[in-house]
Structure formats: C-alpha cells, structure tokens
N, C-alpha and C positions, 0 to 999 in steps of 0.2 A: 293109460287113461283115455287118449283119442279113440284107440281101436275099441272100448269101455262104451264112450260115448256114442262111436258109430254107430256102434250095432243095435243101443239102444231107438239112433235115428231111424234105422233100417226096419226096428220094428213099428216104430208108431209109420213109418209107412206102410208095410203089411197088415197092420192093424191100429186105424186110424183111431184115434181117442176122440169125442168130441171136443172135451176143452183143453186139446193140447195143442199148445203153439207150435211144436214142430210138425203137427197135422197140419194146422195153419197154413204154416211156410208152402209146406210141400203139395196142397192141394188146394190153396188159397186164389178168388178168383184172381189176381197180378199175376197168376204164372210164376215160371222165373225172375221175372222182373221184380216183383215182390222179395224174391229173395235177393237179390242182386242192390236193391235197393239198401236194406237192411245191410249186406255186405257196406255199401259206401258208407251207410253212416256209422257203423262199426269201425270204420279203419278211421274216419274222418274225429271220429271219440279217444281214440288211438292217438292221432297224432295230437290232439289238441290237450292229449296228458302228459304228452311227454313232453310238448312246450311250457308248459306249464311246471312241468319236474315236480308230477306228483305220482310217484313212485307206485301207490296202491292202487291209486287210479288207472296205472297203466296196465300192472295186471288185471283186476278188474276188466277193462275194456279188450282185454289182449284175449283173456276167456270167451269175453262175448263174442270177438273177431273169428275165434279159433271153431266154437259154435258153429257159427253160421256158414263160414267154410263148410266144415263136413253135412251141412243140410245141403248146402251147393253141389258137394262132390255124389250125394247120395239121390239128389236129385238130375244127375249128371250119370249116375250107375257108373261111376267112378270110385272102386276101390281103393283103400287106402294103401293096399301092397302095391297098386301101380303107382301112387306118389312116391314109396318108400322108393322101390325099382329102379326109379326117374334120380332120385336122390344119390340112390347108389351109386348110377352110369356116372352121373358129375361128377364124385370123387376120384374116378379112377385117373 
C-alpha cells in the first residue's frame, strides 16, 4: 500500500491536477515548509490520540502522518527502497 500510495504521489507531481492536495503540498507557495508544517501537525494529532487512548483516532491520524511523509520523501526524490535499504542495514 505505501509503495501504492507513492507512486500515486510521484504522479500528481509529474502531472499536477489542479485541485489536488498533494499538487498543493508539493508545489504550494510554502515550499517545503508547507509540507513540513503539515508533518508537525500530523504527528502532534498522533500524539494527542494516543493520550487520549482513542484507538481509531490513532490510526486515522497515523494514515495522515504516514501521507505526508511520502509527499515529504517524494518531494525530497527520496525513494522508498532507500528507507527500506536503511531499515534493512539496522537489522543486521
């Protein structure tokens, strides 16, 4: 499903929609920071479900998080085989 998602990301950057948020994101006047922004309040929704111990809420917001991530990593021309890669090296 993320590598699903990615690629979807990858193409509204190739071919920007106009009313698509992850256009938005990625060619929005904030730049990065715009997405960066969005990251903080995604994790900050993150934690404020799981203090809360609402269960749905977390995934819910864990979706949003995980989103915005790969607009980050895509806007970053950061693959997701290099996170896996990275993942891998740790196990050993």
């Amino acid at each position: 499903m993320l590598e699903e998602l990615y690629e979807i990301i990858e193409d509204r950057k190739r071919n920007p929609v106009e009313d698509s948020y992850t256009a938005k994101l990625l060619y929005g006047e904030k730049g990065i920071n715009g997405i960066l922004e969005k990251l903080g309040e995604e994790m900050t929704e993150v934690i404020l479900a799981v203090k809360d111990g609402k269960r749905e809420e977390v995934v819910y917001e864990v979706a949003d998080l995980l989103y915005h991530l790969l607009v980050l990593l895509s806007k970053l021309e950061i693959r997701l085989e290099e996170v896996y890669d990275e993942l891998a090296r740790r196990r050993k």
